[in-house]
N, C-alpha and C positions, 0 to 999 in steps of 0.2 A: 394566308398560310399556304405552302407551298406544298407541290404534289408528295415530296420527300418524307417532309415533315407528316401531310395525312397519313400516310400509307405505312408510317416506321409507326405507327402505334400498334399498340395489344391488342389483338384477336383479328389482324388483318393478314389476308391470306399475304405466303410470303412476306411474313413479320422477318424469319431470321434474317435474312438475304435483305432487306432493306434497313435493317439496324447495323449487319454488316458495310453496308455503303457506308450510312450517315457516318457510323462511327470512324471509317477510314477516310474520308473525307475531311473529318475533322483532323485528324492527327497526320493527315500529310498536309494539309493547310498550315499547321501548328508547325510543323518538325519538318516538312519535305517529305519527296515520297522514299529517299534511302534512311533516313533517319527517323520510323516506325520498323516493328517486324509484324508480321502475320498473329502473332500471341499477342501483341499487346490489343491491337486491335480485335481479335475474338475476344478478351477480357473487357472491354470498353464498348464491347456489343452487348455484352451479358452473359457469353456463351462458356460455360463451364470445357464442351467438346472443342478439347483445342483442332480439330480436324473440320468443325464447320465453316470455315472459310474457304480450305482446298477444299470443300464438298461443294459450295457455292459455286466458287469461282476457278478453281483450278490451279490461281494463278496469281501472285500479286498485279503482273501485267494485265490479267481479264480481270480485274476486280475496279483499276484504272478506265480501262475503256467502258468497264459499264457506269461506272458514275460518271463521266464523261459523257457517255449514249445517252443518259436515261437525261441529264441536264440539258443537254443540247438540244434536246429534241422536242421540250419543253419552249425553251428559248425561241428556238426557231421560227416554233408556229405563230407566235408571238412577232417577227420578222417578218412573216410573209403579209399577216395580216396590215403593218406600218408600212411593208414598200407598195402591196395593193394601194393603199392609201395615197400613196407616195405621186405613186403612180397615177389615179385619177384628178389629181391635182396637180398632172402636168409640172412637176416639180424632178422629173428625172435629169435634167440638168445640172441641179441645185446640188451641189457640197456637202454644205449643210445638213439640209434635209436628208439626204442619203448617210452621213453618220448618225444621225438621228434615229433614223428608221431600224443601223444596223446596228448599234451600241445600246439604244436606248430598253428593248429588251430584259439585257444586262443589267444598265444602269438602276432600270425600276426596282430592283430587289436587295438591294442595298439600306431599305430600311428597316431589314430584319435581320435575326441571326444566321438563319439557313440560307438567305441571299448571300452575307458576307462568308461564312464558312463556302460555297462556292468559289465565289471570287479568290479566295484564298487559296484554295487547292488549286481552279485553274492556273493561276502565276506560277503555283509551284512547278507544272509538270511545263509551264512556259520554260521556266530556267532549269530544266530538268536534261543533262547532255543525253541520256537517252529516247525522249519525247521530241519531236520536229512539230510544235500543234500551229504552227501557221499553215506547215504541208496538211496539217491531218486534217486543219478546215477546210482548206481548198480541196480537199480528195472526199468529202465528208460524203457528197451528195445531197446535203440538206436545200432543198427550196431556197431558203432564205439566203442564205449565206452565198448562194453560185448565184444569186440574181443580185446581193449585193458587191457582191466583188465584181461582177458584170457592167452595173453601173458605174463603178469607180473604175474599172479598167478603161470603158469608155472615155472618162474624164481627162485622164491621163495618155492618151492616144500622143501626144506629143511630144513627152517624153522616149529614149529610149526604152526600150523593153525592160532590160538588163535594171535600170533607174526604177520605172515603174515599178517593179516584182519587187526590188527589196524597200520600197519605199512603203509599200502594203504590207510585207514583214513589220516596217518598222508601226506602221501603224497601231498591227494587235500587241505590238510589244508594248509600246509606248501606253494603251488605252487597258491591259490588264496590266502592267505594270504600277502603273498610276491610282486606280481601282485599289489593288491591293494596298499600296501606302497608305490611303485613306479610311480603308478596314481600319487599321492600327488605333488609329482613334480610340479615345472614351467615349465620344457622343457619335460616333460613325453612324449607329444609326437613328439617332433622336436630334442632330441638328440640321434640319430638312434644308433651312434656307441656306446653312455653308454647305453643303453638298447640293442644292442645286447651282450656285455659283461657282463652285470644282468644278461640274462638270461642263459644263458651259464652254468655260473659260479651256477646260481638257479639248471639248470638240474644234474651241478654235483652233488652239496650237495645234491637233493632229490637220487639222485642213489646212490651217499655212506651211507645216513640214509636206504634205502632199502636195502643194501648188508651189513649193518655192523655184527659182530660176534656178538650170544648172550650171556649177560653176564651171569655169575653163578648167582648175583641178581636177575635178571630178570626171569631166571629160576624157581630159587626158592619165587618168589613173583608170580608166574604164577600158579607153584603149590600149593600156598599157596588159591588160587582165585577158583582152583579144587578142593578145600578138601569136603568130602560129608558132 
């Protein structure tokens, strides 16, 4: 059970305030984050006070960053402890293992409903033209996340800069993107062994998009994007 989940039960301090997450969470998962309002989600909290939510939060935006905060930071720790690991087993070379270490966090909680109602809101604010969340990771500060992109940036040392940056875009897009499709499911989270082969088979494809050759196109459309 997930920290969400313990802490939105009855008689737990800052019951309102975490029933308001979960339930916003769910319903920008569901609908996206412009296609809720602030009422539906106090009514889907419990909250008769249609004002407990600006009392909370202020903000649809800071109601966002806090279920965002409070996931990530859960995740994270969860990340530092796998690239430690990663780490002592001289494995900081390795692709592989470094998506593992960085994804697999995530990937563990997927076989529950409050893992997938995550997954699901993060994509949304992924495709969300107001949200930039590959900047917001890299800007985050979290441990985990600047010592995994650190690794991967290493790896990448060979490519252009300009190539590397958005290939690491493409990465979180591609790996919540993907993540979310697999939510949609009926058995999303009761069919262990096809979700451990999605994801597998996800990790490869994002490490072969991360290591492939560049082409002479891409080169020359790159320099085309430099010209003064």
């Amino acid at each position: 059970m997930s920290e969400t989940e313990t802490d939105a039960k009855p008689g737990k301090r800052g019951d309102t305030r975490l029933r308001l997450m979960v339930a916003a969470e769910r319903l920008f998962g569901e609908r996206g984050l412009h296609g809720v309002t602030l009422k539906e989600i106090n009514a889907a909290a419990g909250q008769r006070n249609e004002s407990a939510l600006h009392y909370h939060f202020g903000s649809k935006q800071r109601l966002i960053d806090a279920i965002l905060g409070q996931r990530v930071k859960v995740i994270d720790a969860r990340r530092v402890e796998r690239i430690d690991a990663l780490m002592a087993a001289g494995q900081e070379r390795d692709l592989h293992a470094i998506l593992r270490a960085t994804f697999e966090p995530l990937t563990e909680l997927l076989d529950t409903d409050d893992g997938v109602r995550f997954v699901r809101f993060a994509a949304q604010v992924l495709n969300d033209p107001d949200f930039d969340l590959p900047s917001i990771a890299v800007r985050s500060g979290y441990e985990g996340i600047t010592r995994a992109n650190a690794l991967i940036v290493a790896l990448l040392g060979d490519l252009p800069p300009e190539i590397a940056v958005q290939r690491q875009r493409f990465m979180l897009e591609m790996a919540l993107t993907s993540l979310s499709i697999w939510t949609r499911r009926g058995d999303a989270t009761t069919d262990a062994e096809g979700r451990a082969f999605f994801i597998a088979n996800l990790f490869d494809e994002i490490a072969g998009a991360l290591q492939a050759p560049v082409s002479p196109e891409t080169l020359a459309a790159l320099k085309e994007t430099t010209k003064p």
